[in-house]
N, C-alpha and C positions, 0 to 999 in steps of 0.2 A: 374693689380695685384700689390700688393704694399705689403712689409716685415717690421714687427715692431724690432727693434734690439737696443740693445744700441749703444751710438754712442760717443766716443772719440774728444776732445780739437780739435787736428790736421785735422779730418775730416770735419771741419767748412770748408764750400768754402767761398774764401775769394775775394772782387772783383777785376776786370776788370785787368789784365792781372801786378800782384804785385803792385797792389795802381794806377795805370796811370805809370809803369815804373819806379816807385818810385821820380814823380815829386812832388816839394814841395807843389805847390797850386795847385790844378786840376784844378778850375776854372779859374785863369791866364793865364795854358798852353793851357786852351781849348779859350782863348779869346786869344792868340795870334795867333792862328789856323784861328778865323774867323777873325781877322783884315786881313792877308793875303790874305784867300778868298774876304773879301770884297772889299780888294784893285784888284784884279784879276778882281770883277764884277764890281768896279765901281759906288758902292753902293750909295745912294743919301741921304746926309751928317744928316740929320735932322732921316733918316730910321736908316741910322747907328747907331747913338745914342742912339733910345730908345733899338732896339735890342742887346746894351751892358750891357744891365739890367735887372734883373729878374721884370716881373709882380707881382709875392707876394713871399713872404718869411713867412711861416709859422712855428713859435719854441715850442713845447706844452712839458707837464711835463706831463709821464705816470706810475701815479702809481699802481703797482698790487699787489695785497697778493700772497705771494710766499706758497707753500705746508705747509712749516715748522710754517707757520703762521706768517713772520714777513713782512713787508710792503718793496719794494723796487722801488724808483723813477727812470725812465730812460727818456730820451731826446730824442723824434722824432722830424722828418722833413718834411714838406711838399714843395716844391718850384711848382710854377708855374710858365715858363719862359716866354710862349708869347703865347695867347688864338685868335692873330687876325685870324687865319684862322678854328679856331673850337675849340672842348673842346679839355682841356688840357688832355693829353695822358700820361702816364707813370707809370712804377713798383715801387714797396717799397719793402727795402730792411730791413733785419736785421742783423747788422753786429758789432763787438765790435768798428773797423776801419772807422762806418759811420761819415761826419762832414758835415757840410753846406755848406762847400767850394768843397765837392766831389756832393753834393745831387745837388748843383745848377749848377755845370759844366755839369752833366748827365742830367740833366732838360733840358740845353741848348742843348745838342746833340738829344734830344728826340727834340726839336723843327727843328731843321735841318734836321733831318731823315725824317719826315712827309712831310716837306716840298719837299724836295728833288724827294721823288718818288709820292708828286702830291697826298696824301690821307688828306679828312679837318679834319684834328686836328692841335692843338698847343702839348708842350712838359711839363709836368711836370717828379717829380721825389719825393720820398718820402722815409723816413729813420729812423727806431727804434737804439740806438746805447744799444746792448745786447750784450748776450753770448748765441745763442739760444743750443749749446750743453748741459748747465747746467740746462734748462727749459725743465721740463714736457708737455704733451700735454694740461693740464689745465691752466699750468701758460702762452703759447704761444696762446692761448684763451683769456685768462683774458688780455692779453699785445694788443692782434690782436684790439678787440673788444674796448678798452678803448683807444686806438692811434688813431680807425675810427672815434668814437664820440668825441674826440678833432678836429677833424680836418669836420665832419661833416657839416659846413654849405658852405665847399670848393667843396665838393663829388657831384656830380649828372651827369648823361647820357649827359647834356647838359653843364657842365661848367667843372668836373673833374672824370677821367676814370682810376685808377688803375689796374695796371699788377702784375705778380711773377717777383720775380728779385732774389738777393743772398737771400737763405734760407727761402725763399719763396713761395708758391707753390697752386694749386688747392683747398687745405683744406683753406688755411689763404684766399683767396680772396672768399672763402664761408661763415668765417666768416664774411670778411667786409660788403658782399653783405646783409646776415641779421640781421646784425647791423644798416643799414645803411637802410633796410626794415621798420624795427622795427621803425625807429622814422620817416617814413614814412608813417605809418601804412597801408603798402601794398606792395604787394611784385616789387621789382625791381630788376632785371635780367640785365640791362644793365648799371646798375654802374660801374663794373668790367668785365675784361676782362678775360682769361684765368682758369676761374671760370671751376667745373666738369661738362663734357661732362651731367650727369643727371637734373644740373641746370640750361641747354644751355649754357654750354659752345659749343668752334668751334673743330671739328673733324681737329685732324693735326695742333692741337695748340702744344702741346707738343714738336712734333717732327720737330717743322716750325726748328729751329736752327740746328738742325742737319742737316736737307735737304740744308738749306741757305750754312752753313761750306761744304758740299757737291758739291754744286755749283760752289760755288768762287774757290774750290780748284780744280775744271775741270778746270772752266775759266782762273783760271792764270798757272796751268800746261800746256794749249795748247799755250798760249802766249807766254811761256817761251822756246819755243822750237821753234828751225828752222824751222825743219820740222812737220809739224802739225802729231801727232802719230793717230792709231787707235783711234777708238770713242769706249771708255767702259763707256756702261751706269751703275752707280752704282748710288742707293737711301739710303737713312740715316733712320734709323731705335730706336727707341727706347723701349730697354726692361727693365721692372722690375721685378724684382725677387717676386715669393709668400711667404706670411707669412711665419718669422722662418725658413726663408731659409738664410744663411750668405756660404761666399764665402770665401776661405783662401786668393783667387787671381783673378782676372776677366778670365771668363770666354774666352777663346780663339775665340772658337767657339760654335757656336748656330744652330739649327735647325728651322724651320719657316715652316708654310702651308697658303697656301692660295686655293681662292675657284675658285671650277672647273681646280683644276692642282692635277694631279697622283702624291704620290712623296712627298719630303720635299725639303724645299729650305736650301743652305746653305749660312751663313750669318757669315759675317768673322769679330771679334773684333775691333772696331778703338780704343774708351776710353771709361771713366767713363762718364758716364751723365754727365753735369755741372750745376750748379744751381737746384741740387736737395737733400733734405734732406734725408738721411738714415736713423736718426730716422724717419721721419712721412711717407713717401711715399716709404722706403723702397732701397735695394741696387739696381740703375738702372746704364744701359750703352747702348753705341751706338754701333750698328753693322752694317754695310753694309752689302745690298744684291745687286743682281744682278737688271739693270733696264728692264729687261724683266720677271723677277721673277713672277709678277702679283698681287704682293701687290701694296695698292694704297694709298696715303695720307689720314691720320686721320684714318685706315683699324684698328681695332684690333684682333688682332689672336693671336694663339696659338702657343710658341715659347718653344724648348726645350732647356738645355744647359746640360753640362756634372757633377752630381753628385759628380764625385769623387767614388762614392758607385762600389761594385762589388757583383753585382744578378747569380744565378746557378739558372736554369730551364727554362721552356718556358712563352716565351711574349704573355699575351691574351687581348686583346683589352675589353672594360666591356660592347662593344654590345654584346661580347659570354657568358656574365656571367649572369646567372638569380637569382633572392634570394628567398628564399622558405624554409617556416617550422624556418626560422633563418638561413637561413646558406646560401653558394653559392654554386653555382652551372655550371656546364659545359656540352655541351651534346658532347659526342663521338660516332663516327662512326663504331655500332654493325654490321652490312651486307650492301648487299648493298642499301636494304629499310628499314633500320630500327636504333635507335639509344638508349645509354639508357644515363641516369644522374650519373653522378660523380662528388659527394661533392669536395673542392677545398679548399686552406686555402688563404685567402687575406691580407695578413702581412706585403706582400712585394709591394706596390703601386711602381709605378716609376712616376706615375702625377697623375691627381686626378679621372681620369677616368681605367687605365690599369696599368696592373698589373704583375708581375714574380712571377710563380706558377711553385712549384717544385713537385708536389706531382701526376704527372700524367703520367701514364705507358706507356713505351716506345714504339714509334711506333702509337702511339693512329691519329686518327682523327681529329680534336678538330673541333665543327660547329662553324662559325665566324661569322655567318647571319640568323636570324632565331629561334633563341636557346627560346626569350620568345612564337615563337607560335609553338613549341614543347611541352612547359610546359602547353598550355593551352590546345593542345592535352590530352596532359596525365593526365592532371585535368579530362576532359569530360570523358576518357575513367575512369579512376575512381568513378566517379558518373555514368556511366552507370554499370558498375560492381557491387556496392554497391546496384542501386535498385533493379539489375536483381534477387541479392540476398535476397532481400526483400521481 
């Protein structure tokens, strides 16, 4: 579920934890990191070397027609750090704060991460330097699309693999994917990575960060303790708000269902999403639930949060509600075989299925199962009335 809203200067997420801590060169700090490690392993002097160096440095000029109709050039980045162990791997960002010297130090941690947990790819990284709060969804179209075909003869399943990074997200790597079809002339699906779940993308892409931040924070809480404490299993959850829904404040807490459990689960606020746009995908956050809960990686389901709203009358689910003639409808319980319809008003939705109805007489019945093969009752009895009268 995703909310279109306007979105404010300050709501740019901005990268990786204020600039690299607010170091001057990112990629000097990130090269004095692995000199260390590689004095630690010992590294073999000639290996050393080349992996002090990015494989390509890619600098392109992106021009797009802006709405207003005037032309405006911006400077993307592409680096590829190091392809010996497979295609080069990595996200593209759009950021006012992108530079070369940050795109190529994340290039190079992208080649160390891969490496490290043993999966064959190499590292790139990729970078528009924007203001994506000031761009429309046409003009982050026009920018997506015209940064892919600059950089185009780098791209493919087999030599360069693109991710979401800062403000960045499932729409933009749909564009690149058929951008990048397009001068293929067939479709490719594995250019990119984190692409929508409808265009294969991976179930539990999304929400991989939050479970990972979930993780490490069990793993260094029980380190950090003498005494090893209980095991609470807690899983990382991500939700988005539907359409034209805005929040004064995040949500505290949430409600969750999952399949084959009575019941709602509860799901307790951590933060806001990170690296996701509120304009395109809408306001999202993380929630923790319980790890026995019975949700499962990559699951999506149905989450409630609290409105703020105050409803008077009673909650009916829209399996009790049937529509006929134009109107809604509700069956109550007239004796104890028999029931009749009582028109309803639906004004007041609380999701997109059920509903607060105030307009039903105290005391009543209400059927919660069954209400459309009542109507189809009283249809036939109908028609059998109507011909008997014939």
């Amino acid at each position: 579920m995703t909310a279109t809203s306007p979105r404010a200067t300050q709501d740019v997420i901005r990268p990786d934890k204020d600039r690299f801590l607010q170091e001057e060169n990112p990629f000097e700090e990130m090269m004095s990191r692995f000199d260390f490690a590689a004095k630690q392993l010992d590294l073999e002097p000639g290996l050393y070397k080349i992996l002090r160096h990015p494989e390509k440095q890619i600098i392109v000029s992106v021009p797009v027609l802006r709405d207003n109709g005037e032309v405006d050039v911006y400077t993307g980045y592409r680096v590829l750090y190091n392809t010996s162990r497979g295609p080069a791997k990595g996200g593209i960002r759009f950021d006012l704060q992108v530079t070369l010297d940050e795109v190529k130090a994340l290039a190079a941690w992208m080649t160390w991460k891969c490496a490290v947990v043993n999966i064959p790819f190499g590292g790139a990284k990729g970078g528009v330097i924007c203001d994506p709060s000031t761009m429309s969804n046409a003009e982050l179209e026009k920018l997506t699309r015209r940064y892919t075909s600059a950089i185009i003869e780098t791209l493919g399943p087999d030599s360069d693999v693109p991710a979401p990074d800062v403000n960045t997200n499932e729409r933009v790597m749909a564009w690149v994917m058929d951008t990048y079809s397009m001068h293929k002339r067939h479709t490719v699906t594995a250019v990119v990575t984190g692409k929508p779940i409808e265009m294969g993308g991976s179930l539990g892409r999304r929400e991989a960060t939050g479970r990972g931040c979930t993780v490490v924070t069990k793993e260094a809480s029980s380190s950090a303790c003498d005494k090893k404490p209980e095991r609470i299993e807690t899983d990382g959850w991500y939700v988005d708000l539907p359409p034209a829904i805005a929040c004064a404040a995040p949500p505290q807490t949430a409600l969750a269902q999952a399949p084959n459990r009575d019941g709602n689960i509860d799901l307790q606020y951590v933060s806001p999403a990170t690296r996701t746009d509120a304009r395109i995908q809408g306001l999202s956050y993380f929630f923790a639930a319980p790890g026995d809960s019975g949700l499962l990686p990559g699951m999506n389901t149905a989450v409630y949060v609290p409105s703020g709203k105050t409803y008077e009358g009673v909650f009916v689910e829209d399996t009790a509600i049937v529509r006929w003639q134009g109107r809604s409808w509700i069956y109550l319980r007239a004796g104890p075989n028999s029931f009749k319809r009582h028109p309803i008003s639906t004004d007041q939705p609380v999701s997109d299925d059920d509903y607060v109805v105030s307009d039903i007489p105290a005391g009543s019945e209400i059927v919660m199962r069954g209400a459309q093969v009542l109507l189809s009752e009283e249809a036939k009895s109908e028609l059998r009335d109507a011909g008997d009268n014939d």
